[in-house]
C-alpha positions in Angstrom: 0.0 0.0 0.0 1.2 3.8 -0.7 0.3 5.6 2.1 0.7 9.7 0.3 -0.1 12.9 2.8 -3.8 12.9 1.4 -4.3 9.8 -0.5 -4.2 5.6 0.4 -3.2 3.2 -2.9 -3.6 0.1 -2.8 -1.4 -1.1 -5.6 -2.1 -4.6 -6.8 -4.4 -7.2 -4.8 -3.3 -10.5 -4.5 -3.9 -13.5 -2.3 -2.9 -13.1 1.1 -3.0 -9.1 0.6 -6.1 -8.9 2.4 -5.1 -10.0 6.0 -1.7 -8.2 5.7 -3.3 -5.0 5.0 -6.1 -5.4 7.3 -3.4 -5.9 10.2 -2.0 -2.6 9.5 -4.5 -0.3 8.9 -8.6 0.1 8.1 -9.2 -1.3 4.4 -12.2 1.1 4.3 -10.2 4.0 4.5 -8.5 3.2 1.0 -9.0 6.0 -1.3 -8.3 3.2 -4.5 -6.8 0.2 -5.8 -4.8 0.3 -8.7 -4.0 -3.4 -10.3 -1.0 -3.6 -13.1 -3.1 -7.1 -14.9 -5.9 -9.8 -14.6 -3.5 -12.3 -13.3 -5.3 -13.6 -10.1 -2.1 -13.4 -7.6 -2.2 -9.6 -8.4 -6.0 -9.2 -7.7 -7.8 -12.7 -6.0 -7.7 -11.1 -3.1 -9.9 -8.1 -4.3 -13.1 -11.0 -3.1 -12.0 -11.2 0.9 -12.1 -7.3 0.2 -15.4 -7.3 -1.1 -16.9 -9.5 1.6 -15.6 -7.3 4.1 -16.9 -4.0 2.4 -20.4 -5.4 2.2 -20.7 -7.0 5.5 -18.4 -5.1 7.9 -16.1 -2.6 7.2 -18.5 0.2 6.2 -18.1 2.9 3.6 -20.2 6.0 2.7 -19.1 5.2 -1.3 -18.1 2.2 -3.4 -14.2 2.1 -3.4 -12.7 2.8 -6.6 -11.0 -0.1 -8.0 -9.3 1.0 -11.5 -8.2 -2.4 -13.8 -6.7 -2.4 -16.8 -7.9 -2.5 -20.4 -10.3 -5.3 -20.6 -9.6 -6.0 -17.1 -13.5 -5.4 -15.8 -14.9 -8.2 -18.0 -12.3 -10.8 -16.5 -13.8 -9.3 -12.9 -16.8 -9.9 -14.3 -16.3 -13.8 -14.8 -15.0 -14.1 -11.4 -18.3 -12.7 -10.0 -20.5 -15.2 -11.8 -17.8 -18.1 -10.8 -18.4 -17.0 -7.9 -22.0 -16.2 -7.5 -23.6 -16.7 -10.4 -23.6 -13.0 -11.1 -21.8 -10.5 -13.2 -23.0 -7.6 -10.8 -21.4 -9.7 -7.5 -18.4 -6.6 -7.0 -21.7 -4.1 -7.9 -22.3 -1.4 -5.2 -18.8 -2.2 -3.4 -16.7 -1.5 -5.7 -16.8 1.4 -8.4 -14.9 -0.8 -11.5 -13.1 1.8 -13.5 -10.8 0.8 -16.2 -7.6 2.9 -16.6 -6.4 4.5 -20.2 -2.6 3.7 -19.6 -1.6 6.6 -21.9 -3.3 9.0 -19.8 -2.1 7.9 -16.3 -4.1 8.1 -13.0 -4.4 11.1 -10.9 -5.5 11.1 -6.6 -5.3 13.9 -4.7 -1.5 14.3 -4.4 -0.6 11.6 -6.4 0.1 10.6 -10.2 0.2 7.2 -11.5 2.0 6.9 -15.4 1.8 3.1 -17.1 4.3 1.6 -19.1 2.9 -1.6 -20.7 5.4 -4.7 -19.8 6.6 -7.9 -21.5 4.3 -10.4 -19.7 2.3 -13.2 -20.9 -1.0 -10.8 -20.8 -0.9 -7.0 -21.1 -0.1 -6.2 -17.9 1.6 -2.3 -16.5 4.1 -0.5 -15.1 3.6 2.2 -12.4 5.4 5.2 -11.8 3.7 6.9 -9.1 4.9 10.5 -7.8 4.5 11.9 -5.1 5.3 15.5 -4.4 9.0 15.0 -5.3 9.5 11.7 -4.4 9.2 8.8 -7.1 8.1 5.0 -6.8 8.5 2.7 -9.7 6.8 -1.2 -9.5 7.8 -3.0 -12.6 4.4 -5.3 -12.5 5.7 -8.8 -14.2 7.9 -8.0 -16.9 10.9 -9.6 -18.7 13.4 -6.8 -18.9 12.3 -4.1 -21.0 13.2 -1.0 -22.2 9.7 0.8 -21.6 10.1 -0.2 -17.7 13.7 1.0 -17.7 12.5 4.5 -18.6 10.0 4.2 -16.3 11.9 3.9 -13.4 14.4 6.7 -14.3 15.6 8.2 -11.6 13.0 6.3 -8.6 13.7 7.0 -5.4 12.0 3.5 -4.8 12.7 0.5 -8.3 9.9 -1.9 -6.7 10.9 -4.4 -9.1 10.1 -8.7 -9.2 12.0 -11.3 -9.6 10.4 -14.2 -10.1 13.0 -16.4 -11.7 15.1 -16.3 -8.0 18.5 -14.8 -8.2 20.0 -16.4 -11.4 17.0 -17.7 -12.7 16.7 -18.3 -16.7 13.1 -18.6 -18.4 13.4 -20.0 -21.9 10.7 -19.0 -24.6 8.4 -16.6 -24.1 9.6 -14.4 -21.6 7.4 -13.3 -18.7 10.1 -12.7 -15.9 12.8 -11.4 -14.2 15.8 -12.4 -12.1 17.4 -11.0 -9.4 20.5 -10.1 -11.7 18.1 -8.8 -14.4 16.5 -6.5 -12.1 19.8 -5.4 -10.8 20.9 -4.6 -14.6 17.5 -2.8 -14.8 17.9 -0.7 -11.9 21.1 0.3 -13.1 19.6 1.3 -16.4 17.1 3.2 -14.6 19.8 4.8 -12.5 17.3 4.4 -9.7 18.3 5.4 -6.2 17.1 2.4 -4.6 16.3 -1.2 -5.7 13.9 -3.2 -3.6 13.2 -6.6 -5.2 9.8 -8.8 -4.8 7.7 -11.3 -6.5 10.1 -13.9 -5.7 9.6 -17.7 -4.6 9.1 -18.9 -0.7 12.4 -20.7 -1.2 14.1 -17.7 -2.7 17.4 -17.0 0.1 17.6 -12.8 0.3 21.2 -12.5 0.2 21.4 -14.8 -2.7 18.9 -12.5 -4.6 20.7 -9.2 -3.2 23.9 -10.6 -3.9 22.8 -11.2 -7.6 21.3 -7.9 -8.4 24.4 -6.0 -6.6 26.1 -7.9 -9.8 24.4 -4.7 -11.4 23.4 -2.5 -9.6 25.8 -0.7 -6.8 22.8 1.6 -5.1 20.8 0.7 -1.9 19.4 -2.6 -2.5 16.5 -4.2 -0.4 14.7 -7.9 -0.2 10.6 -7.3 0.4 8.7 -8.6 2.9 5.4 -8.9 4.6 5.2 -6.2 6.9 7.9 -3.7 5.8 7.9 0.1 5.5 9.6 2.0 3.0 10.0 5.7 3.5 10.8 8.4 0.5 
């Protein structure tokens, strides 16, 4: 979540998102969620949210939810998977579908898309904040259009799914911790913080691989963790 002076993100939704977040703060009082593409680990968790928005955590408005292009009809089938209805997220959540050339704007925040290289169209966010700059690289192979993205981010929140040497053959989807690194170094971002990486994944190891790259501040995610910028 991106916690601005005026504004609460919730960037991205996926399973186990909903319990983390709820432990931290009130999901009512998000101001949006913003989800980079209809893969369900970066949105499944949008139905626990649901469930508690209708039955007990009480809003005076439907929380805006903003998909990408195409992205409401894939909600859509969820709801009638789930219910038997395509109007199941109806009345909790106000499903808005994002122009990625035109970017997002919240009351003192901006959100610009870069599309990735992913197996489904899936986006890039660079989200500013007064001066301060966060880039989350979605799932991407590396790619130029991220690269530019994440020029000159205080914060590169970038994955790394392949682990930290990781090679994916054909159709490229992902990273590795050394790929990021290299991307980050591209970038010339101030700070690389790496995520989207396997339970079995050993930090150093994936540090140790993107410092192959990258020779700025380098960080492992984790549930829990505050970044400040």
């Amino acid at each position: 979540m991106l916690l601005a002076k005026r504004c609460a993100l919730a960037i991205d939704f996926g399973s186990g998102v909903f319990s983390h977040l709820r432990s931290r703060t009130d999901p009512a009082q998000l101001d949006a969620v913003v989800i980079s593409h209809m893969h369900a680990d970066h949105f499944f968790d949008l139905v626990p949210l649901r469930y508690a928005l209708k039955y007990e955590l009480r809003r005076s408005e439907p929380l805006p939810v903003f998909l990408p292009p195409d992205g409401a009809r894939a909600l859509r089938v969820m709801g009638n998977m789930l219910a038997s209805s395509e109007a199941f997220f109806d009345g909790i959540f106000e499903i808005r579908e994002y122009i990625p050339h035109d970017g997002l704007t919240f009351d003192g925040c901006a959100i610009r898309f870069a599309e990735t290289v992913h197996y489904i169209p899936a986006y890039a966010m660079r989200i500013e904040v007064d001066d301060a700059v966060l880039t989350y690289s979605a799932d991407t192979a590396p790619c130029d259009a991220v690269a530019e993205l994440a020029r000159d981010a205080d914060i590169f929140l970038c994955e790394a799914a392949l682990g930290a040497l990781g090679k994916e053959y054909g159709r490229r989807g992902h990273m590795s911790a050394d790929e990021a690194g290299e991307l980050a170094r591209r970038a010339e971002a101030k700070r690389l913080v790496l995520t989207h990486y396997g339970a079995g994944a050993e930090p150093s190891e994936l540090s140790a691989a993107a410092a192959r790259y990258f020779s700025g501040e380098i960080t492992v995610a984790d549930d829990g963790m505050d970044l400040s910028f």
